[in-house]
C-alpha positions in Angstrom: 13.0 37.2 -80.5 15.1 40.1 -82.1 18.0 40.3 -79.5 17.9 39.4 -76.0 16.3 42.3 -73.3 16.5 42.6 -70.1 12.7 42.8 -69.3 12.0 40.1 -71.3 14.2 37.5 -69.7 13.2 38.5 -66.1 9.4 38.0 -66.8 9.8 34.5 -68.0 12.2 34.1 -64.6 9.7 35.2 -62.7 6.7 32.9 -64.6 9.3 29.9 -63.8 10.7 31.2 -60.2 7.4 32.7 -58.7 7.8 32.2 -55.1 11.8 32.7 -55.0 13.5 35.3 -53.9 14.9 37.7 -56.3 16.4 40.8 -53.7 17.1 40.7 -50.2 18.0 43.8 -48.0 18.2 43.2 -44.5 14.6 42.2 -43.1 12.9 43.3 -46.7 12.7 40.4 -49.1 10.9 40.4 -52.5 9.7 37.5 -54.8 10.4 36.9 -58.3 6.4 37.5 -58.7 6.5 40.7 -56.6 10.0 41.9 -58.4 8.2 41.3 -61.6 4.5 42.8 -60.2 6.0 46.3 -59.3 8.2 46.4 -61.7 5.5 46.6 -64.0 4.1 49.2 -61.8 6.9 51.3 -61.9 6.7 51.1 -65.9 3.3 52.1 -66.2 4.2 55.4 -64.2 7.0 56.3 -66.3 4.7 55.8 -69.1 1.8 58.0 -67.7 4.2 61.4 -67.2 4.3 61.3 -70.9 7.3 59.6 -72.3 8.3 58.3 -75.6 10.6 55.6 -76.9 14.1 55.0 -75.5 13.7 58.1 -73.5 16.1 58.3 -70.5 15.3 57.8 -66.6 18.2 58.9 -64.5 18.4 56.3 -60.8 19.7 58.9 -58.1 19.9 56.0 -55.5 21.9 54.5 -53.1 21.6 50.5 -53.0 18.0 49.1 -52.8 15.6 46.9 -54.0 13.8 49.8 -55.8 17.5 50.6 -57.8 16.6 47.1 -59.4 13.3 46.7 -59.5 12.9 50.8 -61.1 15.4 49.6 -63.7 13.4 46.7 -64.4 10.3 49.1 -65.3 12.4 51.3 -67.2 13.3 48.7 -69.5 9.4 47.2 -69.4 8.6 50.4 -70.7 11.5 50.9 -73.6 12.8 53.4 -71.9 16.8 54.2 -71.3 18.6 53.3 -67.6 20.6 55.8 -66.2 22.9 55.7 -63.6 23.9 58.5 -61.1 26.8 58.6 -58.9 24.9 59.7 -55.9 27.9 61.7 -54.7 28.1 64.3 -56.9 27.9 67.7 -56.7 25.1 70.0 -57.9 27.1 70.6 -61.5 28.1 67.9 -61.9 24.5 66.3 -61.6 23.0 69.1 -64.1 25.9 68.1 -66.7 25.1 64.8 -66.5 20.8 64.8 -66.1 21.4 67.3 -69.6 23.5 65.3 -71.1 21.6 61.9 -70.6 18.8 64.1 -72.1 16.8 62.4 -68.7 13.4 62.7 -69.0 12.4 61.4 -65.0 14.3 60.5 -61.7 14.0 57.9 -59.6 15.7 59.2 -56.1 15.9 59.0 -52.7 14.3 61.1 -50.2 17.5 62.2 -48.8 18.2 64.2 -51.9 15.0 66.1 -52.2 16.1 69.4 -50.7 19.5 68.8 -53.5 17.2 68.5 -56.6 14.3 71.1 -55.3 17.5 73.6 -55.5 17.6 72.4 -59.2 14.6 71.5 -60.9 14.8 74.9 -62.4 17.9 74.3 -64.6 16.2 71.0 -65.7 13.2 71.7 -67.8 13.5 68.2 -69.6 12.3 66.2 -66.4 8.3 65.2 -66.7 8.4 63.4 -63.9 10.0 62.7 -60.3 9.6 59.9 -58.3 10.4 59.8 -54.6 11.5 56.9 -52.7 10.9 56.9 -49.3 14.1 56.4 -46.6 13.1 58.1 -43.5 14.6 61.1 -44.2 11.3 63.6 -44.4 8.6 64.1 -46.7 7.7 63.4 -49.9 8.0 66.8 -52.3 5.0 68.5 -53.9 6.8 68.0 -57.3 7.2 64.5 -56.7 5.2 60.9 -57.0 5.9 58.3 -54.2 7.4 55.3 -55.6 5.4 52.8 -53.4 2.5 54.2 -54.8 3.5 53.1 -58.4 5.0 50.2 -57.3 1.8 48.9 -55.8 -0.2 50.4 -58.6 -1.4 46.6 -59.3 -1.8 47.5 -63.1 -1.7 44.7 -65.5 1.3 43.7 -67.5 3.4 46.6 -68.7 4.1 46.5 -72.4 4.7 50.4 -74.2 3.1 50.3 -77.1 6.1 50.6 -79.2 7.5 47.4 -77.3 10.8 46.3 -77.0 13.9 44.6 -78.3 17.8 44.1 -77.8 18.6 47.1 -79.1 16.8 48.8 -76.6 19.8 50.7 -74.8 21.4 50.6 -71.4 23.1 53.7 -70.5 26.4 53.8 -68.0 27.9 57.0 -67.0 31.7 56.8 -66.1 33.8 59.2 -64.6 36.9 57.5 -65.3 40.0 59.1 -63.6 39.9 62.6 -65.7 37.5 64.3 -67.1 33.7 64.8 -67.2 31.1 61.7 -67.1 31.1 59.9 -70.4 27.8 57.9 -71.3 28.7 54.6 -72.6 25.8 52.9 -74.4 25.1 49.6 -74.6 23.0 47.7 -76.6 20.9 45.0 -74.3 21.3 42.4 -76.4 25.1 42.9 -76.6 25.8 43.5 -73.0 23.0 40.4 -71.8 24.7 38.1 -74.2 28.5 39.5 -73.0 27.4 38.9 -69.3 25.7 35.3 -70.3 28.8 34.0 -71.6 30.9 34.1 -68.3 27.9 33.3 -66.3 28.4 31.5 -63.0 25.0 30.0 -63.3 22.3 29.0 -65.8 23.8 30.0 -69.7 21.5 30.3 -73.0 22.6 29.5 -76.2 23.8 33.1 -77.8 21.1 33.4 -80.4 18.4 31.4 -78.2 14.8 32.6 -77.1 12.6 32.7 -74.4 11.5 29.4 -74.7 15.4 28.4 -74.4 15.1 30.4 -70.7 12.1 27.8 -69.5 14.2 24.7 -70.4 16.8 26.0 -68.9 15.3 27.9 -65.5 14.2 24.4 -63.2 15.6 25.9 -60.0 16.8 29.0 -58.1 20.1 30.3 -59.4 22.8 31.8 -56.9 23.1 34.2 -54.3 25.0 37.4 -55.3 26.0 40.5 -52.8 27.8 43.1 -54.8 29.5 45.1 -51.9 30.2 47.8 -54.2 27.4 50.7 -55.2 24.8 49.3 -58.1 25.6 53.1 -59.6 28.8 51.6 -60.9 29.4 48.7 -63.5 31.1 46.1 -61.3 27.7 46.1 -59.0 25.5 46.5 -61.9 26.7 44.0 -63.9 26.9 41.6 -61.1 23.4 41.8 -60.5 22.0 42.0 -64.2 23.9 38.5 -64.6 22.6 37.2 -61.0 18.9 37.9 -62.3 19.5 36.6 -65.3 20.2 33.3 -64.9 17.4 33.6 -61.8 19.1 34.5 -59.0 19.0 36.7 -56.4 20.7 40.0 -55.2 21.4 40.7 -51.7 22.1 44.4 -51.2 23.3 45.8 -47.8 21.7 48.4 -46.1 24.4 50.7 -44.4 25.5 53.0 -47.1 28.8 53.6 -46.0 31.3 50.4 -45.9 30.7 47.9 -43.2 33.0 44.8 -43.1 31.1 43.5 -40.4 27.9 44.2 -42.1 28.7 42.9 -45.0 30.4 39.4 -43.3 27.4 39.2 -41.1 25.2 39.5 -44.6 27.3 36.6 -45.9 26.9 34.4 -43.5 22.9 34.8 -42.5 21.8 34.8 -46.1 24.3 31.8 -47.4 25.6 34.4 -49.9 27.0 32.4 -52.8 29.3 35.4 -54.7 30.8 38.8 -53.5 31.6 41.3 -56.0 34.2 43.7 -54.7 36.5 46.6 -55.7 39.8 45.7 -54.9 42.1 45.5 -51.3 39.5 48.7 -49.8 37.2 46.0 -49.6 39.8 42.5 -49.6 41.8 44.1 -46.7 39.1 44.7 -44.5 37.8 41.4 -44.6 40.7 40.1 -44.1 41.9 42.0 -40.9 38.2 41.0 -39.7 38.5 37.4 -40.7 41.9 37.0 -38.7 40.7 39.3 -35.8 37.7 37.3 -34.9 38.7 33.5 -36.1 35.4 31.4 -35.9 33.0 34.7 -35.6 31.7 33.8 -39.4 30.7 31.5 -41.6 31.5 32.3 -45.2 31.6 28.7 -46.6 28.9 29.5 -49.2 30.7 31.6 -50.9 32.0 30.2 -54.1 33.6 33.0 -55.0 34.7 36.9 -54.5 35.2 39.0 -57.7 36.8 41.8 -57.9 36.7 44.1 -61.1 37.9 47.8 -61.8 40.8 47.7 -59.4 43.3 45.1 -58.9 43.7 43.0 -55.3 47.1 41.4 -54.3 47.8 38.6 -54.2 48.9 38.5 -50.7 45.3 39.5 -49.9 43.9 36.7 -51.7 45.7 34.3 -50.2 45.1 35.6 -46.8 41.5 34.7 -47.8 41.9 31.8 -48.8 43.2 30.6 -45.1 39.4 31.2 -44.0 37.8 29.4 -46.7 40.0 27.1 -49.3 37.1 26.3 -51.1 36.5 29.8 -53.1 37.9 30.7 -56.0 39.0 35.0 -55.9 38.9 36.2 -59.9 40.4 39.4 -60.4 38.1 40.5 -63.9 40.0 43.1 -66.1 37.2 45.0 -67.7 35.9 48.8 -68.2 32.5 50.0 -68.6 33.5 50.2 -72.5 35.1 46.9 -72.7 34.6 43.4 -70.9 36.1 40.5 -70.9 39.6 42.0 -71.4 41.2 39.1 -69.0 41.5 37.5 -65.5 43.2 36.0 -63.5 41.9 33.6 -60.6 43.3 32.3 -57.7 42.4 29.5 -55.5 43.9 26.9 -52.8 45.4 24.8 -56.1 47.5 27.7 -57.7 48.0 31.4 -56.8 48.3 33.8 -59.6 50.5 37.2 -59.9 49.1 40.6 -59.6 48.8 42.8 -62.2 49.1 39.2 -64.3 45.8 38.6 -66.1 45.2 35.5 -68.6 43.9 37.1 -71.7 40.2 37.4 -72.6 38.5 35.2 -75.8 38.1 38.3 -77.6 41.0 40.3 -76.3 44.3 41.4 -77.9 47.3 43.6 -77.1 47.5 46.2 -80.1 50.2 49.0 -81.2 49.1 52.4 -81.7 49.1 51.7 -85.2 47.1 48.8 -85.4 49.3 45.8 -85.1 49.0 42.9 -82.6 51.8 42.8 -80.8 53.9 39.9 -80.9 54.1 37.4 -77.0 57.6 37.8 -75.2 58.5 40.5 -77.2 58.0 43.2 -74.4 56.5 46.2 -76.4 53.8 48.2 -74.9 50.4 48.2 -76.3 46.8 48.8 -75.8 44.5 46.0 -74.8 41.4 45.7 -77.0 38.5 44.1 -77.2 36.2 42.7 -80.4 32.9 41.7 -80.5 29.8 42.9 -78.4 31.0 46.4 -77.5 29.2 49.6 -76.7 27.1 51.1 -79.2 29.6 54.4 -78.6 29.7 57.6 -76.0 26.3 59.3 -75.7 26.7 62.6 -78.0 30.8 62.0 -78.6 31.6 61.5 -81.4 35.3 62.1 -81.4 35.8 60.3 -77.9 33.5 57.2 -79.6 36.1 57.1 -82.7 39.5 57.1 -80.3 38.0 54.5 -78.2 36.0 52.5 -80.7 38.0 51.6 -83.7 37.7 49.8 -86.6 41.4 47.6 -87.5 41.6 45.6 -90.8 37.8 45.3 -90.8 37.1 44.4 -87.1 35.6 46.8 -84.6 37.6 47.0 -81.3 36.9 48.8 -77.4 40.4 50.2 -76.9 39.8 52.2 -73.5 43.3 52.8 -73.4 44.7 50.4 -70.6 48.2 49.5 -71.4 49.9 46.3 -71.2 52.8 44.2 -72.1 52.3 39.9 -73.3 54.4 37.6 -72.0 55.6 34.5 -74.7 52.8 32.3 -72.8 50.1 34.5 -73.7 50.1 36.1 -70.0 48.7 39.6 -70.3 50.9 41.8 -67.8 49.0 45.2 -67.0 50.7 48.0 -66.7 47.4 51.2 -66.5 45.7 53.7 -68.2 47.6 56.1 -70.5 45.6 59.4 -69.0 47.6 59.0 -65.6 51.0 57.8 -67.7 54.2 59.6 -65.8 56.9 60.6 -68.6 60.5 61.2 -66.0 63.2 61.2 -68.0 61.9 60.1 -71.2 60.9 56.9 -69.5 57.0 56.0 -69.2 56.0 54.9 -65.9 52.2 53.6 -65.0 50.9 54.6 -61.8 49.4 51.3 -61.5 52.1 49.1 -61.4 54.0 50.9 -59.0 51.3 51.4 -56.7 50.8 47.8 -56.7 54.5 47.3 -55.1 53.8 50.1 -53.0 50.9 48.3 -51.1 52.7 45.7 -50.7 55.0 47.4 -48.1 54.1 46.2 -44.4 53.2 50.1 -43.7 51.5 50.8 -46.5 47.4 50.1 -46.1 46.9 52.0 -49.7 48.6 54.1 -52.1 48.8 56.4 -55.5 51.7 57.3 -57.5 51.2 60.4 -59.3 53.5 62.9 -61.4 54.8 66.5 -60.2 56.9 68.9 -62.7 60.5 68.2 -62.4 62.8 70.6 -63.6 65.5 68.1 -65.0 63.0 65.2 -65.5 60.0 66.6 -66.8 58.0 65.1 -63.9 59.2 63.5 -61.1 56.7 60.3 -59.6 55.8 60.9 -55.6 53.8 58.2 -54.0 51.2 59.7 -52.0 51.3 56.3 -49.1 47.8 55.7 -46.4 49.2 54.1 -43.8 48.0 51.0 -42.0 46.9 51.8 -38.7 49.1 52.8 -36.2 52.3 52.4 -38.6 55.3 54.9 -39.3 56.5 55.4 -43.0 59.9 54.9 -43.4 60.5 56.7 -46.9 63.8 55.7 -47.9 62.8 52.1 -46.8 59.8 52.4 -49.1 61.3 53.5 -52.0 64.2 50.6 -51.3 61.5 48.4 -51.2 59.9 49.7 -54.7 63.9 49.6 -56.2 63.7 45.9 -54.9 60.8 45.2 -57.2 61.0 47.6 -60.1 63.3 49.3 -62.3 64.9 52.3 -60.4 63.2 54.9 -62.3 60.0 53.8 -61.6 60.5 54.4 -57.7 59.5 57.6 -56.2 61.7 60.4 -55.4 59.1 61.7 -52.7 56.8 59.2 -50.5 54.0 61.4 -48.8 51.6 60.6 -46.0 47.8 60.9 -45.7 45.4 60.1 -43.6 43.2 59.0 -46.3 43.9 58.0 -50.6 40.0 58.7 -50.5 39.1 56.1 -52.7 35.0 56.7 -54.3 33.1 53.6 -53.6 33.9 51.8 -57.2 38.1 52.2 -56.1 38.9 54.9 -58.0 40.7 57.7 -57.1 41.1 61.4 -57.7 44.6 61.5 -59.4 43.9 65.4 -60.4 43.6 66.1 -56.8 46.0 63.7 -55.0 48.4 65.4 -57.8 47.4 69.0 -56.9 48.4 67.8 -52.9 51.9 66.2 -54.1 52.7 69.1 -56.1 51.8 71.7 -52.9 53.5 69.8 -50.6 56.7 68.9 -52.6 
């Protein structure tokens, strides 16, 4: 087999796992058979509008079955995945649909009357493809998914086939700029994901045949809370269905804790991934609010990726079930694997403390590795399987993928310090850096003292011009509910933690930090408020 794909792997799962579940969504339940059945479907309609090798299909949907199982006949077909964050605007859709050079949509019904105001300024597109959600009709322009999907054609297979270097395509938005595609390789990104696997592993440069020795039995139950649009849910599910699994998606598509607890415990959910306290805290508060109301001893563990979760959180979890483990993964859609850190009932870790990935390293600018305990900044990087590059980027692809004393590293540019032990300590991205003073200050690590303030449910520090400092940091504080901020306690309580110049000057309140569903935030925005109101 040259390189591992996708497709490949989740046809022999199903031909081992017929009759097990492979998604769940509230009453709707699909079989590893039926997954594989429509899926197949799905591919041969992509390859009647007319399209050719590793063209790309943009998803435009919220969570679903049919986000999967639409990816899964993308890749039958050789064809590209492309994600879409489904709250975008109308540019910001056309810049990305161009830039992906898409070729067909998959979308939901609700955003018909969006893309009909559109299709004009898309001329690339051969082919739409509506799924159904209650929200009106299907479009002249459009085919209906279930039709494809219960095409019942035989075994999809393009006729130029397909391999592991067949590409997977993820958009991110970052926290500046416009949507970057970062391509991956399947082969690289399968074999990346099969090496931290919680359940069935392959030998790196196995087969197929390696998957039905393997594959005697279901694998585990995975709910990523967070959208499938965005790595940490994507990711969470490829490696679920991998190693034959199955993903349980919720239905609401705004946030529900109780949803998602009530999810948990009805479908003996095995692993949550999670972005972070906007989802930890919730739980939390629910869990000590209604002691006894759920059973979430299945869960083996809660992962959280893409935004750090205190520690205090974690712990709070661990009250309600001691027998989980809560990993905090330090990765980017460019580079995984750069380090985690897990807590459990036997040891509690430090936030913002990861341990260092296998293939991880801190480097300077200029190349060298910097030496543990000695307390200079660098960038963490990654070697080995990393993305192929940015989709038409050439000068973004060379900052971020570099080639040092013959190795090729993902430096996305998160900064960090190592401590003698090895300990990575991270400190955040470079883009949102705050320079008061002459002093470099990451948002990260103070907002990570901020939320640990009793008042303080979330918060973002962010840099305004300062006359005598250049720029002065201002936290821009959500409180919890029903609480006052106290400013001068809050910066004493930052002062009690950090260095004094990395304490704000200004703490503002919000009703909302407005995180996106993957915990991100706007920092050009929140800065824009700070800067009005200061």
């Amino acid at each position: 087999m040259p390189g591992w794909n996708f497709a490949d792997v989740w046809e022999v799962v199903a031909e081992q796992l017929p009759d097990a579940a492979a998604q769940i969504q509230g009453d709707r339940s699909f079989t590893w058979a039926e997954f594989d059945r429509r899926a197949d479907g799905v591919g041969a309609w992509l390859l009647s509008v007319g399209i050719e090798r590793q063209d790309r299909v943009a998803q435009y949907l919220f969570n679903c079955p049919e986000y999967l199982e639409s990816l899964f006949g993308i890749c039958k077909a050789g064809l590209v995945p492309v994600n879409t964050n489904y709250r975008y605007g109308d540019e910001e859709l056309l810049y990305l649909w161009d830039n992906a050079d898409a070729v067909a949509i998959v979308f939901h019904g609700t955003f018909s009357d969006r893309i009909a105001a559109l299709r004009d300024k898309l001329p690339r597109v051969k082919g739409w493809l509506w799924v159904d959600d209650g929200t009106g009709p299907c479009p002249e322009w459009a085919d209906k998914y279930e039709a494809a999907a219960t095409s019942a054609s035989p075994r999809t297979v393009a006729p130029w086939g397909r391999d592991g270097d067949d590409l997977y395509m993820l958009y991110t938005g970052g926290t500046t700029g416009m949507p970057k595609g970062v391509m991956w390789r399947q082969d690289d990104i399968f074999c990346t994901l099969n090496a931290s696997s919680l359940g069935a592993r392959y030998p790196e440069a196995g087969t197929l045949d390696d998957v039905r020795a393997v594959l005697q039995a279901p694998g585990l139950r995975a709910l990523p809370a967070c959208p499938l649009m965005h790595g940490t849910g994507a990711f969470t599910s490829f490696s679920t269905l991998n190693a034959g699994g199955s993903v349980v998606t919720l239905e609401g598509r705004s946030f529900s804790v109780e949803e998602l607890l009530d999810t948990i415990a009805r479908e003996s959910v095995n692993v949550v991934a999670i972005v972070g306290d906007a989802f930890a805290k919730p739980m939390l508060r629910a869990l000590d609010d209604q002691p006894g109301q759920w059973n979430i001893s299945s869960l083996l563990a809660i992962v959280s990726s893409g935004v750090m979760w205190s520690e205090e959180t974690k712990q709070g979890l661990l009250k309600h079930h001691a027998g989980m483990l809560l990993v905090d993964a330090f990765s980017s859609s460019e580079a995984l694997g750069m380090g985690s850190s897990v807590s459990s009932a036997a040891g509690a870790a430090t936030t913002a403390k990861f341990s260092l990935g296998d293939n991880a390293k801190v480097l300077a600018e200029d190349g060298r590795e910097i030496a543990p305990g000695s307390g200079e900044v660098g960038l963490v990087a990654v070697k080995g399987r990393t993305p192929v590059g940015y989709h038409k980027d050439p000068e973004k692809s060379a900052a971020t993928f570099r080639v040092i004393d013959g190795v090729r590293y993902s430096i996305p540019g998160d900064y960090a310090t190592v401590d003698a032990d090895g300990t990575l300590r991270l400190l955040g991205r470079g883009s949102v850096c705050i320079n008061t003073g002459g002093e470099k200050v990451f948002p990260e690590e103070v907002e990570e003292v901020l939320k640990t303030h009793a008042s303080v449910r979330d918060a973002v520090a962010v840099g305004v011009p300062d006359e005598r400092f250049g720029q002065a940091l201002v936290a821009m504080v959500e409180p919890q509910s029903g609480a006052e901020i106290d400013e001068a306690d809050v910066i004493a309580h930052v002062k009690s933690r950090l260095a004094s110049f990395k304490a704000p000057r200004r703490v503002l309140t919000v009703d909302t930090i407005g995180r996106a569903a993957n915990g991100k935030v706007d920092y050009k925005r929140l800065t824009a408020e700070a800067e009005s109101r200061v």
